[in-house]
N, C-alpha and C positions, 0 to 999 in steps of 0.2 A: 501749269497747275490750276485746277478751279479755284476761285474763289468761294472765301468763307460766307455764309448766310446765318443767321441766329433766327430763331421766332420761338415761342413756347406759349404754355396756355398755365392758368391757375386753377388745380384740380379742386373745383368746387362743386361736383358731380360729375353723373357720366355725361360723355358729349351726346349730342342732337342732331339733328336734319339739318338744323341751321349752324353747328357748328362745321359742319361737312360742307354745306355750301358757300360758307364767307371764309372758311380758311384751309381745312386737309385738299381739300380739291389744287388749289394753287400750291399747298408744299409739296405734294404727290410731284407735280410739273418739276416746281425746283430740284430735287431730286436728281433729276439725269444733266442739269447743267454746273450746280453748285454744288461745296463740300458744305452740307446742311448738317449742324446742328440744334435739334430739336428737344426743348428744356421744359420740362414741367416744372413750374415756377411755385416749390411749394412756401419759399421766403416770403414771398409776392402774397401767396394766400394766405399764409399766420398774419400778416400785417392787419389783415380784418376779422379773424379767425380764430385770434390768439386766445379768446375767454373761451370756444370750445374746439379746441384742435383735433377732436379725434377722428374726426370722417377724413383727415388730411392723407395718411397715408394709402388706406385701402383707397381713396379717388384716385391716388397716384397711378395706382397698378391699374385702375380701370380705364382711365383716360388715355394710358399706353396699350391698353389692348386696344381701345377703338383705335388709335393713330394704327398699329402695326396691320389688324383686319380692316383699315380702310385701302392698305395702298403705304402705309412710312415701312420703307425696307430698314434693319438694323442692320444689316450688311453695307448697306452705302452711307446709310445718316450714322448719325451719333447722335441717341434717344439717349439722357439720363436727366438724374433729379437734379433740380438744384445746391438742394442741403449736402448733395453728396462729395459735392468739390467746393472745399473750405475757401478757395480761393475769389471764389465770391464777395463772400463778407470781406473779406481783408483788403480787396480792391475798393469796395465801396464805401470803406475806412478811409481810406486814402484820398477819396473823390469827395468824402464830405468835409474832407479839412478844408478843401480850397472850394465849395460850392458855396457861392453866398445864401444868405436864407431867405428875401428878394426873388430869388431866382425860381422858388420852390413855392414861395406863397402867392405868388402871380399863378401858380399851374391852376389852368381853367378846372381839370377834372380832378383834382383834391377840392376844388370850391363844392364841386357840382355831386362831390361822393360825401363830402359831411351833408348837403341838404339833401340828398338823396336817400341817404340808408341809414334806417330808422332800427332803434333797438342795441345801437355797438357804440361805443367809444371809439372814435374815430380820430379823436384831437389830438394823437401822440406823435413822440417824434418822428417814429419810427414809420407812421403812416404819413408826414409829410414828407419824409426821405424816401420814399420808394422812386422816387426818380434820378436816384443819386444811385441805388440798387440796379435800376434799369439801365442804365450808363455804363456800369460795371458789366454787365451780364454782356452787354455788348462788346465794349472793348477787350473783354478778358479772352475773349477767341477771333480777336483781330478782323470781328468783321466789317466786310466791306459794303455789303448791302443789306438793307434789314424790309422786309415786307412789311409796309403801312398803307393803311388808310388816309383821305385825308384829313381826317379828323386826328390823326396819330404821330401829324407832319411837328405840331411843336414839341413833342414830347424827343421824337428824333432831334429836333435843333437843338434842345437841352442838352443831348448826351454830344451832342456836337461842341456846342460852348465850352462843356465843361473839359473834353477833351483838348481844346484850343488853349486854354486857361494852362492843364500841364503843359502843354508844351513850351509855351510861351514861359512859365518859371523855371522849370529845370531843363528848356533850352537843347532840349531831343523831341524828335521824331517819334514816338514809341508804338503811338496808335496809328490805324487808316481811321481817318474821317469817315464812319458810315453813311453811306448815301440810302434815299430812300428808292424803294424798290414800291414805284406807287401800283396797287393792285387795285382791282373795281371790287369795292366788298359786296358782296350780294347779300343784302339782309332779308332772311325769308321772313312772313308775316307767321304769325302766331294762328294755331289754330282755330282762335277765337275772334280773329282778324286785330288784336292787338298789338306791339310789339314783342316779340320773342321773349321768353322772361322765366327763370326758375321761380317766381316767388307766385308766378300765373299759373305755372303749370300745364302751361298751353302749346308742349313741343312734344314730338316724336324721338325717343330715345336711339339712338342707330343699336342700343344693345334688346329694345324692347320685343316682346313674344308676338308673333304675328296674329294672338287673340289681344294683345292689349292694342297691340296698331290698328285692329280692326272697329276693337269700341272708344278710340280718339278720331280716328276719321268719322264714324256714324253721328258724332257728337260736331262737326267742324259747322263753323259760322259757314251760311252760304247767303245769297240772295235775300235779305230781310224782307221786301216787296214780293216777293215769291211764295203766295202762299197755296197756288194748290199745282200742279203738274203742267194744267193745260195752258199758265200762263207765262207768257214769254219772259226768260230770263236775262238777266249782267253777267253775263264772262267775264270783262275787262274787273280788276280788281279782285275777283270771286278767287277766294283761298284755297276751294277746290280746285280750281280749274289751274292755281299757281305753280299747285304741287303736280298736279296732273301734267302739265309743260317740264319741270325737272326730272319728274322721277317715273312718270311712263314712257316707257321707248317704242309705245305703239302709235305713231305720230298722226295716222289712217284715224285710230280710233278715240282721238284724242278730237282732233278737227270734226270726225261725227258729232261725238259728244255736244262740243260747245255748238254747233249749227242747230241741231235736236233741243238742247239748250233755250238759247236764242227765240225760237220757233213756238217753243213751248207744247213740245210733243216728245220730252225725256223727263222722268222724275229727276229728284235729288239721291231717290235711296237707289237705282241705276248708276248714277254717278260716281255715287260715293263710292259702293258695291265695285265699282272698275276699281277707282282709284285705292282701295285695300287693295288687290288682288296685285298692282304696280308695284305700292310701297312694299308690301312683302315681298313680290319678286325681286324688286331692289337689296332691300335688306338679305335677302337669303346667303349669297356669300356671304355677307358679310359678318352674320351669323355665327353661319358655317366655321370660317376662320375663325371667329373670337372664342367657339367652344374651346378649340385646341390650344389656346394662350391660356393654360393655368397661371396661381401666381406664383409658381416656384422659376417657371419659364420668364415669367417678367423679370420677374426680379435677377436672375441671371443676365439677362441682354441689360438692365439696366445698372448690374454692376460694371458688366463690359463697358458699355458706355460712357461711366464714371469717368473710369482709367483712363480714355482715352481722350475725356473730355481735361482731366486734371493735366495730359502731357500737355496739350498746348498751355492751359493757366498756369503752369508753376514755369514754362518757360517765359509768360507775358509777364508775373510776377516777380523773376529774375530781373528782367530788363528796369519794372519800375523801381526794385529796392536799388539797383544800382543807380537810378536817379537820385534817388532821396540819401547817398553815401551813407549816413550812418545806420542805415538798418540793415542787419546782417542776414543775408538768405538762410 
């Protein structure tokens, strides 16, 4: 039998260029070797979201039509919400009895999200337990390998801990110890050569109109020192030239470019002018497909996937109430 994977995203918009690139590209892979469960983590996003919840559900539908037109088949994964299997919270009920509070105010990025994000109340319990949430999401479908960064290695060691911790008082086996599944994240830069960032606005949408992809790219940071055609250009670094390497598969016209480039005998607006002409062709299925994902069609596959998501959690939740004896399934 394959083994279980988990990953999920928190629908805070639609996805991007760069979420295609640091993450559906490697679950598309997982896919033909692992039984992949794929979560839109919409618990995860009330926990910052909570003073205006309303964009939460319609992201949901949206961010499963980019997984399904990228490449996430519903036929082999199991796509659903998180809210939609109760079994969640109640494990992670469980998880916070026995998690010290220590354990949770040492987490580097609850320090680094209160000074980071401006405008929310961030100081509740409930936002310093999301790694007591995350633990649960993991153990409740028995997985055995979870795809991280290594920036994401102690957050896994937590759900690790905490798992060791049951074991060790009610003296079963219940979980696999998730191991990490370490992947190279490719962080694409920002169109503005910044980091990647919805509050920048400086990404390419994989659901956007090949007129609005064309007036982000015309707008893309390039060569600062570049200021008229005939002078020789930076490749290495240049935003253009980043996306032009991912997302053009003309590899001939791509190696012209930057040489022309270089030389100082190609504009920017040549350049650029290719590199729309790529990202739309890129995009075009994928387009294509997202037309035909209504949300009457999402919401179907992700009721399917509920169900199917809730068999494995109400049998993992059997096994815990029967640790803790007095609580009756």
């Amino acid at each position: 039998m394959k083994k279980n994977v988990l990953s999920g995203m928190r629908p805070t918009g639609r996805l991007h260029l760069g979420h295609l690139v640091g993450a559906l590209k490697n679950w598309i892979k997982l896919q033909d070797e692992f039984q992949c469960f794929f979560m839109v983590a919409d618990w995860h996003a009330l926990m910052s979201e909570y003073e205006k919840p309303s964009d939460i559900k319609q992201n949901s539908l949206e961010i499963v039509k980019d997984w399904i037109s990228c490449g996430i088949d519903p036929e082999t994964s199991v796509i659903f919400i998180q809210s939609m299997v109760p079994e969640h919270l109640e494990l992670a009920m469980v998880f916070s009895l026995l998690t010290p509070l220590g354990w949770l105010e040492r987490c580097t990025t609850y320090k680094e999200q209160l000074r980071e994000i401006k405008g929310r109340m961030l100081a509740t319990y409930g936002f310093l337990g999301y790694p007591v949430l995350q633990a649960a999401d993991i153990a409740l479908y028995n997985a055995h390998q979870v795809p991280v960064g290594m920036d994401q290695l102690p957050h896994l060691e937590l759900t690790r801990e905490i798992i060791r911790k049951f074991h060790k008082l009610y003296k079963k086996n219940v979980f696999p110890e998730p191991q990490p599944m370490l992947t190279k994240v490719s962080r694409l830069v920002g169109l503005d050569n910044r980091k990647m960032s919805k509050s920048y606005g400086n990404f390419i949408s994989l659901s956007d109109s090949p007129e609005t992809v064309s007036k982000k790219v015309r707008g893309m940071y390039t060569d600062p020192n570049r200021v008229r055609a005939d002078i020789p250009g930076k490749v290495e670094g240049n935003p253009v030239f980043i996306y032009h390497d991912l997302f053009n598969d003309n590899a001939a016209e791509v190696e012209d470019l930057k040489r022309r480039y270089r030389e100082g005998a190609v504009g920017d607006v040549e350049v650029k002018k290719k590199l729309e002409t790529a990202i739309n062709d890129f995009l075009g299925p994928i387009r294509d497909k997202r037309a035909a994902l209504t949300d009457d069609l999402v919401h179907d596959i992700l009721v399917e996937g509920a169900g199917k998501a809730r068999d494995v959690a109400r049998k993992t939740m059997n096994k815990v109430k029967n640790c803790l004896h007095q609580i009756v399934a």
